[in-house]
C-alpha positions as CSV (number, residue, x, y, z in Angstrom):
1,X,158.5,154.9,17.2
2,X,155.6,152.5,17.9
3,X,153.3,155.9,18.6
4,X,153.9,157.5,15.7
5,X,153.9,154.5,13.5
6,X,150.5,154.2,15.4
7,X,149.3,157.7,14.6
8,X,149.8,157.2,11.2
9,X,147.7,154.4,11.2
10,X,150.7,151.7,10.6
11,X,150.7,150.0,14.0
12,X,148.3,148.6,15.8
13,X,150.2,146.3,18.2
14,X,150.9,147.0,21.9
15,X,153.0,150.0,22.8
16,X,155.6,148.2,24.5
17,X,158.9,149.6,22.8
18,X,159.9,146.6,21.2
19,X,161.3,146.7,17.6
20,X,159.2,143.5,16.9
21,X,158.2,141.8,13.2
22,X,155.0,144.0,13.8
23,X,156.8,147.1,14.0
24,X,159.4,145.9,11.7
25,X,156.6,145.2,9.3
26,X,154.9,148.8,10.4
27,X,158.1,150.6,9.8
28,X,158.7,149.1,6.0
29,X,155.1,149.6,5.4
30,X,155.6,153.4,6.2
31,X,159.2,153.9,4.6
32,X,157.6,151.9,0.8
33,X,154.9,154.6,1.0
34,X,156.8,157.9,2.0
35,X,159.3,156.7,-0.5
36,X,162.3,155.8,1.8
37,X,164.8,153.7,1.7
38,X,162.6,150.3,3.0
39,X,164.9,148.6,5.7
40,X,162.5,147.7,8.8
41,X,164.5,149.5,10.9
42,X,164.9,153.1,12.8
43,X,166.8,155.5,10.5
44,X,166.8,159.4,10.6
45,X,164.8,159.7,7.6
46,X,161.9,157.8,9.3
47,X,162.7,160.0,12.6
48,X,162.6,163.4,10.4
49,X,159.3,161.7,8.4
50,X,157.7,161.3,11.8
51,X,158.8,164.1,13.3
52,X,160.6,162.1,15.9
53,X,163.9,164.3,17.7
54,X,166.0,161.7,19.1
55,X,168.0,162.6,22.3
């Protein structure tokens, strides 16, 4: 999450997988401007928007 938040240019904290207030911050940053639902958190229309396949 943190990468591809990062490769969009919305993180730029340390890539240590840890849903912090950066990446929460990061991640309702990127769901406001892709017009998602903004909750700070992983859902599966930030996975599909990143292109993220979770396993």
């Amino acid at each position: 999450m943190q990468l591809g938040l990062q490769s969009y240019g919305y993180y730029q904290g340390v890539i240590d997988g840890v849903v912090g207030k950066e990446t929460r911050t990061a991640l309702e940053k990127f769901q406001g401007d892709f017009n998602l639902k903004v909750t700070g958190t992983i859902t599966p229309e930030v996975l599909d928007a990143l292109k993220i396949v979770a396993q």
